[in-house]
SEBA-170196 format. One record per residue (C-alpha): residue number from 1; residue in one letter; chain; y, z, x. Coordinates in steps of 0.1 Angstrom, whole numbers, padded with zeros to 4 digits. Layout:
R pos code unit     v     w     u
R NUM    A    A     Y     Z     X
...
REM end
This chain:
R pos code unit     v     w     u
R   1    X    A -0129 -0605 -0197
R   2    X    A -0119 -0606 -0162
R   3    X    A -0117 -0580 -0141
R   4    X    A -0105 -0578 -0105
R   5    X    A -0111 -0548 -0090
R   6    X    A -0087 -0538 -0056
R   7    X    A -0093 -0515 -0028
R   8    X    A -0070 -0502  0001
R   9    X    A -0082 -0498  0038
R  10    X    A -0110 -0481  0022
R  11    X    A -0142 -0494  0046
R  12    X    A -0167 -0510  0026
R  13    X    A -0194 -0505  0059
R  14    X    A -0211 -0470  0066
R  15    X    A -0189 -0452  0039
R  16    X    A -0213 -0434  0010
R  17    X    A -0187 -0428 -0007
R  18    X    A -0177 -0463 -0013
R  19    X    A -0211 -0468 -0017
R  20    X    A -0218 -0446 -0046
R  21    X    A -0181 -0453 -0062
R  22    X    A -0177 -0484 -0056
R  23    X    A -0200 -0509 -0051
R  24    X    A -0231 -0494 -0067
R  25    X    A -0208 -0489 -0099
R  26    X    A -0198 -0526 -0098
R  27    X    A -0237 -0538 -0096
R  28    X    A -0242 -0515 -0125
R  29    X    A -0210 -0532 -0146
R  30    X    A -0222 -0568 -0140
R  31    X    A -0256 -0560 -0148
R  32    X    A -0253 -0542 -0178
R  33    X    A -0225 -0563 -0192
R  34    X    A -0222 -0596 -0176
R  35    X    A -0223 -0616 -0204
R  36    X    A -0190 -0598 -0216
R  37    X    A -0172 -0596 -0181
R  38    X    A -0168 -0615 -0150
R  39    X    A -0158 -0590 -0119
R  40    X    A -0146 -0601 -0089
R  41    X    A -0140 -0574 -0058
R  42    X    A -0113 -0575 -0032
R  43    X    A -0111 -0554 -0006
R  44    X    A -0080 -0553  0016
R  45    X    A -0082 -0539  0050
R  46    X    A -0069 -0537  0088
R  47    X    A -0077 -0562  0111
R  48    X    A -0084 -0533  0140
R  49    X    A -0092 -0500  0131
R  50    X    A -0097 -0472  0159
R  51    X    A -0117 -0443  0156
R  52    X    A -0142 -0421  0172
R  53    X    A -0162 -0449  0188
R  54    X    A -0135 -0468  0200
R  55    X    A -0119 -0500  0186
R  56    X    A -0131 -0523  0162
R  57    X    A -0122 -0558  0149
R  58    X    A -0139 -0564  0119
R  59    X    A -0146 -0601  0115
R  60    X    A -0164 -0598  0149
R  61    X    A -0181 -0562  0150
R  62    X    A -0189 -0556  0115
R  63    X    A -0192 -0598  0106
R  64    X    A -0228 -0599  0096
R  65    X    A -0228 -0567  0077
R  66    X    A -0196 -0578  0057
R  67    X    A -0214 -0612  0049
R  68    X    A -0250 -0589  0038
R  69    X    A -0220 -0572  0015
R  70    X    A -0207 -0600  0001
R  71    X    A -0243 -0614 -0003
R  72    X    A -0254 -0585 -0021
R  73    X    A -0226 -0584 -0044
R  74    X    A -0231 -0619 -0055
R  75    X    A -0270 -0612 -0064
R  76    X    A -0256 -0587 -0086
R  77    X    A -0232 -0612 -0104
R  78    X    A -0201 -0600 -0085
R  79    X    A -0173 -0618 -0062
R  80    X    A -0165 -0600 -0030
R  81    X    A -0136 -0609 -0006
R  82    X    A -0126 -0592  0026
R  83    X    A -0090 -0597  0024
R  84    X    A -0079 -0589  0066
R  85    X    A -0043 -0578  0068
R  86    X    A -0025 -0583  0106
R  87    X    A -0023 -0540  0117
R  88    X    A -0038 -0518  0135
R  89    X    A -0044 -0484  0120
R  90    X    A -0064 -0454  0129
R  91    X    A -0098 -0447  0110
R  92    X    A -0081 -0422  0086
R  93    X    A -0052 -0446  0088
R  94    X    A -0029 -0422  0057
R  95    X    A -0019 -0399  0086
R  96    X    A  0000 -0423  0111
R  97    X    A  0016 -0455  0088
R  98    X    A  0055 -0448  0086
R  99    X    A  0072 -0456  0050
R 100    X    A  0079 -0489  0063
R 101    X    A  0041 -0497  0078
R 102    X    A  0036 -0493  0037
R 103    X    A  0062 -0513  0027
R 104    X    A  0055 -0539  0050
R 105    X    A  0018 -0538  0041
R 106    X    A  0028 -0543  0004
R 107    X    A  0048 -0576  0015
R 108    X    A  0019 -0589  0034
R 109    X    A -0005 -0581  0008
R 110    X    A  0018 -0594 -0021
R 111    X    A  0015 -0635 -0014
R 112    X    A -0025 -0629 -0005
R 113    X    A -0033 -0613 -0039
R 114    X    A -0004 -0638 -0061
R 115    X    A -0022 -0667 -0050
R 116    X    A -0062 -0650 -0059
R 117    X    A -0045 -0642 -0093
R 118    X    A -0030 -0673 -0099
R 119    X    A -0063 -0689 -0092
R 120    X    A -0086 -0662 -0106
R 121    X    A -0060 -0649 -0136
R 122    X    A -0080 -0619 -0143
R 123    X    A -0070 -0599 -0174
R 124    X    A -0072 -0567 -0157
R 125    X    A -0065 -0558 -0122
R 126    X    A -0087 -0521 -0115
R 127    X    A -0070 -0503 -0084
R 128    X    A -0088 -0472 -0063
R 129    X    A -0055 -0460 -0048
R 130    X    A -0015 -0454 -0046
R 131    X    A -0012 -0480 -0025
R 132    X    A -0038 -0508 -0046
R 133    X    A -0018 -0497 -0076
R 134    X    A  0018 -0502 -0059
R 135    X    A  0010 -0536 -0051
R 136    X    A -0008 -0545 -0086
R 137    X    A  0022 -0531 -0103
R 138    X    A  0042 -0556 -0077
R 139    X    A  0024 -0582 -0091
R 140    X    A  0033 -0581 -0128
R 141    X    A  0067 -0596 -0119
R 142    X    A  0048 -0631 -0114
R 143    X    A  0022 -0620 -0139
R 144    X    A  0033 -0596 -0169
R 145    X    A  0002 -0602 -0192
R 146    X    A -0015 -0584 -0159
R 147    X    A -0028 -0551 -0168
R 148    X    A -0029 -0520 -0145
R 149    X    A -0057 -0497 -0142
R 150    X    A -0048 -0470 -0120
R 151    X    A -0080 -0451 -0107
R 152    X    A -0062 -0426 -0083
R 153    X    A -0094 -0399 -0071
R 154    X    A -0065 -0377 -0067
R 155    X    A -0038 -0365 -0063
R 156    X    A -0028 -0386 -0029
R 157    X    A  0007 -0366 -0024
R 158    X    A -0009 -0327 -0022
R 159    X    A -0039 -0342 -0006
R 160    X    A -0020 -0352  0023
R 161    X    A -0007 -0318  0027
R 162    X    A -0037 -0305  0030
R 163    X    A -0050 -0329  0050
R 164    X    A -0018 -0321  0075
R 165    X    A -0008 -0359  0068
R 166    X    A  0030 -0343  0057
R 167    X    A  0046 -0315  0048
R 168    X    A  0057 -0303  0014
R 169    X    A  0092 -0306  0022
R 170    X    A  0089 -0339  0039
R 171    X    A  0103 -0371  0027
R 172    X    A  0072 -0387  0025
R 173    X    A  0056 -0363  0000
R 174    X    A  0090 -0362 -0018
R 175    X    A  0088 -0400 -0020
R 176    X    A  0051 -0404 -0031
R 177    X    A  0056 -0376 -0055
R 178    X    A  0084 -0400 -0072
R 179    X    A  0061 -0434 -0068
R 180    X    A  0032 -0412 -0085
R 181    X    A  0053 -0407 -0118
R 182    X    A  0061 -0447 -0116
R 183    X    A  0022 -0456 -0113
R 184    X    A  0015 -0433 -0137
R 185    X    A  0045 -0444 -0165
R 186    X    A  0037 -0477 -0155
R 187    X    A -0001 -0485 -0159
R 188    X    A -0020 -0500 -0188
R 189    X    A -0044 -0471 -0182
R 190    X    A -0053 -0439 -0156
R 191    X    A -0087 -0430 -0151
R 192    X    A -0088 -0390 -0148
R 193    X    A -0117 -0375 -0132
R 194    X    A -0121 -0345 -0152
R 195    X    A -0103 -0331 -0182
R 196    X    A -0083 -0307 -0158
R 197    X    A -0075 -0340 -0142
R 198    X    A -0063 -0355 -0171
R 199    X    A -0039 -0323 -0179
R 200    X    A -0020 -0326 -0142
R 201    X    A -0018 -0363 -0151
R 202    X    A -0001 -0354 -0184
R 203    X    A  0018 -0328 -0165
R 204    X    A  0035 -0353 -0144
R 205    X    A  0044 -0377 -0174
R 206    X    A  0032 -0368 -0207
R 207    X    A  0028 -0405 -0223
R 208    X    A  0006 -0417 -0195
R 209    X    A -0027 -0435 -0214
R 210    X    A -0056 -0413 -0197
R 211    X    A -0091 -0421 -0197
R 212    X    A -0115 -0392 -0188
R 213    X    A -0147 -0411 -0165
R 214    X    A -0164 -0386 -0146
R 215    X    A -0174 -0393 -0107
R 216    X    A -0203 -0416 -0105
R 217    X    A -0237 -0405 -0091
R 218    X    A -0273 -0429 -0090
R 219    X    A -0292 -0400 -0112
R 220    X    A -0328 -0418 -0110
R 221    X    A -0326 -0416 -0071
R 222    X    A -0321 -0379 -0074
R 223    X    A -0350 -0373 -0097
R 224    X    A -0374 -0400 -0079
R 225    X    A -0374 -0376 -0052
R 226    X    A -0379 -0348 -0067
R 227    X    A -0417 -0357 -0068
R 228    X    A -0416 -0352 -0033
R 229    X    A -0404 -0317 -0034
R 230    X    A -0430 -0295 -0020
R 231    X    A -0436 -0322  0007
R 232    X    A -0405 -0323  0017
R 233    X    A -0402 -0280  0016
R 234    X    A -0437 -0281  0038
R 235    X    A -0417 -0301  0062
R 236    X    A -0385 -0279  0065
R 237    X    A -0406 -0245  0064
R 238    X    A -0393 -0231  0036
R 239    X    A -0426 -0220  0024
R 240    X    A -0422 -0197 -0008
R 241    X    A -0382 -0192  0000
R 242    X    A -0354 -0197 -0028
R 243    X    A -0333 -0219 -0014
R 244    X    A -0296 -0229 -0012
R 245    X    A -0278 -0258  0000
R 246    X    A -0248 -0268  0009
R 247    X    A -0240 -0309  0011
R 248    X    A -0206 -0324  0027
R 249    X    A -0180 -0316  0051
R 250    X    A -0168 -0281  0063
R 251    X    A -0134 -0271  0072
R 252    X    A -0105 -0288  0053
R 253    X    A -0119 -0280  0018
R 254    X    A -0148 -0260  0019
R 255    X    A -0147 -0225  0038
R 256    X    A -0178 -0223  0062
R 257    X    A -0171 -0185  0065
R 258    X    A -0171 -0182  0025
R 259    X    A -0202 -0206  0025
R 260    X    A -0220 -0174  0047
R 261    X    A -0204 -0147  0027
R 262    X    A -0217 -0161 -0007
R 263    X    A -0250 -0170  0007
R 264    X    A -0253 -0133  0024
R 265    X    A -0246 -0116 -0011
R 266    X    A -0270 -0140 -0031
R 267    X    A -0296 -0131 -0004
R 268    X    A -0292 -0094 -0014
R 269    X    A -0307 -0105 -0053
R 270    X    A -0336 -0130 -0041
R 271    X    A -0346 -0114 -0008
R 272    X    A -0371 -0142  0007
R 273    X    A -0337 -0172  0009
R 274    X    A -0330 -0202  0029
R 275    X    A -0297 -0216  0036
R 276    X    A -0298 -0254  0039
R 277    X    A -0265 -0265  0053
R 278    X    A -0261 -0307  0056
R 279    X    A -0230 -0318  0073
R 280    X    A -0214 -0335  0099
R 281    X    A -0197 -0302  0110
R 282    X    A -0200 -0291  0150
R 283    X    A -0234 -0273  0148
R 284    X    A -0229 -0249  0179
R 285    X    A -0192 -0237  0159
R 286    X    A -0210 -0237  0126
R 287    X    A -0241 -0217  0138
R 288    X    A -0214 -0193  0152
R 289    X    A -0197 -0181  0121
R 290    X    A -0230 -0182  0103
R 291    X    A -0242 -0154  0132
R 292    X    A -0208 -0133  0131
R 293    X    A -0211 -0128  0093
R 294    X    A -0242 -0117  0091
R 295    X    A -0267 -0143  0089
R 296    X    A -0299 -0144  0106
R 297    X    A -0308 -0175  0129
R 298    X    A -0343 -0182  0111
R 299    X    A -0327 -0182  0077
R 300    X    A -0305 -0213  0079
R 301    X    A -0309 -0248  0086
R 302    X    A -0282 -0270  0097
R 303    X    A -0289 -0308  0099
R 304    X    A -0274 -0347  0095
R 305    X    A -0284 -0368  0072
R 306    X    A -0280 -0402  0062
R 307    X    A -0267 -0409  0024
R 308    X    A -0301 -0421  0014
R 309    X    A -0318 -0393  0027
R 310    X    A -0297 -0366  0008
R 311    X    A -0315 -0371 -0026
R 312    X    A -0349 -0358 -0007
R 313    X    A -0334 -0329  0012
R 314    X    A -0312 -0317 -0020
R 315    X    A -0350 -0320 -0040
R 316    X    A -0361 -0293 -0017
R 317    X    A -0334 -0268 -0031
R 318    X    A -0330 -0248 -0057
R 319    X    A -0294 -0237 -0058
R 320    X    A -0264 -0260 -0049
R 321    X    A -0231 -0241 -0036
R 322    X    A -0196 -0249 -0036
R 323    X    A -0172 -0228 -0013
R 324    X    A -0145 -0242 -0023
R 325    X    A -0114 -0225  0003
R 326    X    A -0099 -0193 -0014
R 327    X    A -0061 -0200 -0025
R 328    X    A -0035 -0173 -0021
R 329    X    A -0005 -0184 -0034
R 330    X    A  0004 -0220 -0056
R 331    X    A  0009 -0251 -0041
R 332    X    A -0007 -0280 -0033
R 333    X    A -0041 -0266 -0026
R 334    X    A -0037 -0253 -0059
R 335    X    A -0032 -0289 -0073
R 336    X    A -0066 -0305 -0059
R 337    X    A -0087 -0275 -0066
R 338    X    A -0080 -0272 -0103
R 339    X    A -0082 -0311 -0108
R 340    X    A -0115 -0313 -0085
R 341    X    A -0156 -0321 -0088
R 342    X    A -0164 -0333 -0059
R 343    X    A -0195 -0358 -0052
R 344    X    A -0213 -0329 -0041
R 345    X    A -0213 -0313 -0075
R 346    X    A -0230 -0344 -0094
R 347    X    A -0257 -0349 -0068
R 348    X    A -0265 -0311 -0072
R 349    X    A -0268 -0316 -0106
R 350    X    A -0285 -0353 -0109
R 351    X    A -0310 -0330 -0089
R 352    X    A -0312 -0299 -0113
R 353    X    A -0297 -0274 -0092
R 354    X    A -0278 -0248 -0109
R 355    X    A -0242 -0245 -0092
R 356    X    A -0225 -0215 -0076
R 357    X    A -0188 -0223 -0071
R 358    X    A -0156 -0209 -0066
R 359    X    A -0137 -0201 -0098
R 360    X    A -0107 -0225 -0084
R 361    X    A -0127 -0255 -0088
R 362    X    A -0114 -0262 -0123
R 363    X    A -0128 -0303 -0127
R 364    X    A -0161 -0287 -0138
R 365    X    A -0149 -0258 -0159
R 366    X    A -0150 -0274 -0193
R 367    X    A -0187 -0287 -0189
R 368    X    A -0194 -0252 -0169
R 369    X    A -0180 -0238 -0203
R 370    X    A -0204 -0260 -0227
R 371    X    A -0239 -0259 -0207
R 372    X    A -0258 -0236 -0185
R 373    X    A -0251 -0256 -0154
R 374    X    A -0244 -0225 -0128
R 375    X    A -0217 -0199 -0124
R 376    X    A -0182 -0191 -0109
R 377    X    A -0176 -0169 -0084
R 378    X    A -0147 -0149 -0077
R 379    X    A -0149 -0139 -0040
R 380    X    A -0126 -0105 -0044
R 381    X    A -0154 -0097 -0072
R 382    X    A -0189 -0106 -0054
R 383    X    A -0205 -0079 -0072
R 384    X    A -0197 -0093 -0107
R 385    X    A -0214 -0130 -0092
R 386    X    A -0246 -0110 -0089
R 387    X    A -0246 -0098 -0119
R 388    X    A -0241 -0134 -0137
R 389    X    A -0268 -0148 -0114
R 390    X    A -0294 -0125 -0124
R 391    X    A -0291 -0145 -0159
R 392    X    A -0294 -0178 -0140
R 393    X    A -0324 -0165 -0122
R 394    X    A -0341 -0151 -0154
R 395    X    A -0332 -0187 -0172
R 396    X    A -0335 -0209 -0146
R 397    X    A -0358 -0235 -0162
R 398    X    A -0329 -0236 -0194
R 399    X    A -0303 -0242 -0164
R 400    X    A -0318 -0268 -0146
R 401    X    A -0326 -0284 -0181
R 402    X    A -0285 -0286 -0186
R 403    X    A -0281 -0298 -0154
R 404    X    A -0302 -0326 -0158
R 405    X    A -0289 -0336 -0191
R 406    X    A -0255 -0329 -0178
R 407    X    A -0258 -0355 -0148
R 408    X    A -0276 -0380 -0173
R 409    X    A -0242 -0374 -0198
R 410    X    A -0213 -0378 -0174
R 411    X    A -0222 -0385 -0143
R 412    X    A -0247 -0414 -0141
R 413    X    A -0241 -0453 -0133
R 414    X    A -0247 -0465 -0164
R 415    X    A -0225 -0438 -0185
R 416    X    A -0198 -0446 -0159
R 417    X    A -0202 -0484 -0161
R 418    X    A -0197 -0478 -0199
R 419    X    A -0167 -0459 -0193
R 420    X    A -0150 -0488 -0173
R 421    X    A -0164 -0511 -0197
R 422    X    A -0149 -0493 -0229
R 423    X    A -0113 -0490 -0213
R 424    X    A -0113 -0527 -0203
R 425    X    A -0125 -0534 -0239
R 426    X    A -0093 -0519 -0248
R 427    X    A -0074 -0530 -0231
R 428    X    A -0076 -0565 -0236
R 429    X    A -0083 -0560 -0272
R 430    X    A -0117 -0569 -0277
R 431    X    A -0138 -0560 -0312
R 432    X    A -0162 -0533 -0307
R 433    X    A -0202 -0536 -0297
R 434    X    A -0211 -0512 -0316
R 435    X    A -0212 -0484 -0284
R 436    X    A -0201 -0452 -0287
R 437    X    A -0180 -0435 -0261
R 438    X    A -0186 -0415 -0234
R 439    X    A -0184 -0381 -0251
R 440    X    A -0167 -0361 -0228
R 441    X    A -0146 -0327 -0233
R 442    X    A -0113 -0328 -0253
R 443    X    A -0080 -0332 -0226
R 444    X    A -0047 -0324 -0238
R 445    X    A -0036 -0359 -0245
R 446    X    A -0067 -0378 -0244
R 447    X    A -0070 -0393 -0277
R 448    X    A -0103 -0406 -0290
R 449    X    A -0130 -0384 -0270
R 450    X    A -0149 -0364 -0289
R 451    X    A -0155 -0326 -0275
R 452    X    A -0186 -0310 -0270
R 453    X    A -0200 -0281 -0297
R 454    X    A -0230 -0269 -0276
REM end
């Protein structure tokens, strides 16, 4: 098999998140199963990007990193391109490209990719976006034994809402919410997140071919530094303290007011806490709302850390949070949090820390509902939270147990490099190996996965 996979303006330098979705998985997939497929990686992207530190011209600020890229892809057994187009765009460039910036991108991207294809003819083109998928599905009118993989993350049209890319009335979001249904009725094959994910999917159209692959997570770097636990406690003076941490941005998604209120309530059940808050947030603002709802300076800790140093500080935890914004009415808001996980979650878990999240954040509901991994919260019922922790606290050792196994289940390279694998199996129509799928919760509509008993 051949597989091609495509990326969008996504920035392969300084990005964990591509790092730990992207390229790490595609390592994992030619390792483990490069005598069955050949991968190849392109990754489209502006010429100039401007951002916080100024302009920058890829081929000659980022040059040598891009070719220690491309060098380490090929040790693993996979092709990587840079694929420059001629624009300018802003780092998070969703928020300023006009309908006809896309449309124009999709014609100068168009000839770029026909001619890779028409050399390469892969059997399988894997997109990571609206906009990879839109010009993959472009594609099939030169190639029509191409098949689509549409890998969305998201939902890309209420995301932009939130983000304050468009409104809900706009055109824009009116138009995407039409190209959605055509990527979706149109693909060989979706890649849901979650089961909730799965359901919207099947919401939108109801014959779209889902496959449920949970967010990928490198599990053995979580536990490898775990050995370092009490070192790395002794370092941040947390001493005998039950601590809690919070890991990722603050403002958009996650409510650093709720993030104080939880943590203030918990505190009431435990006494001797910690708060350990990692992010990229303004400290001075952050340390602010922290102190006006209640919280003491010596009981949090607010840093930056690199991606690699994460698994260490999240090793000296013991709870992981998620406060996930409160919702009051339906909308789009509504859409991402019932379809979400979040990174966050499966690091928390590839560490064993038992979760305390907002009931909204329905992507983990079904596994919350087979395995001790952590509890809901309902922030008009904080009372009722305590009383569930206090059986998390009193069977912590059988919750950090299910965590574990839960992040080795779902959420791990190799069970998400299987995933990919199986679908591309399919979809070319391969004989089986002898694997068995990824056993992951029933979705209405997913045929073939196998739910969970425990």
């Amino acid at each position: 098999m051949k597989i091609l996979y495509l990326t969008f303006f996504e920035s392969v330098i300084r990005n964990g998140i591509y790092e730990t979705q992207v390229k790490e998985v595609l390592c994992k997939l030619a390792t483990k199963y490069g005598n069955k497929v050949a991968i190849s990686h392109f990754a489209l992207l502006p010429a100039v990007r401007i951002g916080r530190k100024g302009i920058s011209v890829f081929l000659l600020d980022e040059r040598q990193e891009l070719a220690n890229l491309e060098k380490e892809y090929r040790r693993h057994g996979v092709a990587a391109r840079c694929i420059f187009l001629p624009f300018i765009t802003l780092r998070r460039w969703g928020a300023q490209l006009s309908l006809s910036s896309l449309a124009l991108l999709t014609v100068f991207s168009f000839p770029l990719l026909a001619f890779r294809i028409a050399r390469q003819r892969p059997d399988i083109i894997h997109c990571r976006s609206y906009m990879a998928t839109v010009i993959a599905l472009s594609l099939k009118l030169l190639f029509p034994e191409l098949r689509v993989v549409f890998d969305p993350r998201g939902f890309w049209p209420e995301e932009g809402i939130v983000e304050g890319k468009w409104r809900e009335n706009s055109l824009k979001f009116r138009l995407w919410k039409k190209i959605e249904k055509y990527l979706f009725r149109r693909s060989e094959k979706v890649i849901a997140l979650s089961e909730s994910f799965a359901d919207h999917v099947h919401d939108i159209h109801p014959q779209t071919n889902c496959a449920v692959i949970y967010t990928s997570v490198h599990v053995e770097k979580f536990k490898e530094a775990r050995r370092l636990r009490e070192q790395r406690r002794q370092e941040l003076g947390f001493g005998d303290s039950k601590v809690f941490v919070y890991n990722g941005s603050l403002g958009t998604w996650h409510d650093p007011v709720l993030l104080a209120q939880i943590y203030r309530s918990l505190r009431q059940t435990l006494g001797d806490t910690k708060l350990l808050v990692i992010t990229t947030h303004n400290k001075e603002k952050l340390e602010a709302v922290f102190q006006s709802n209640g919280l003491f300076p010596e009981e949090f800790l607010i840093m930056v850390a690199k991606p690699h140093e994460v698994p260490g500080y999240l090793a000296a935890a013991d709870y992981g949070i998620v406060p996930l914004r409160d919702i009051s009415k339906p909308g789009p808001m509504t859409v991402v949090a019932d379809t979400m996980i979040g990174t966050k979650v499966a690091e928390y878990l590839a560490s064993g820390l038992p979760i305390v999240a907002n009931r909204r954040v329905g992507g983990i509901r079904s596994l919350m509902a087979s395995y001790k991994i952590g509890l809901f919260f309902d922030s008009n019922d904080l009372q009722g939270m305590l009383d569930r922790f206090a059986d998390v606290l009193k069977h912590y050792g059988s919750y950090q147990a299910d965590c574990e196994q839960v992040a080795d289940r779902y959420f791990s390279l190799d069970q998400v490099a299987r995933g990919y694998f199986e679908v591309y199996k399919q979809l070319v129509g391969r004989s089986g190996t002898g694997e068995q799928r990824i056993p992951v919760p029933c979705a209405k509509g997913v045929a073939g996965q196998p739910g969970l008993t425990r």
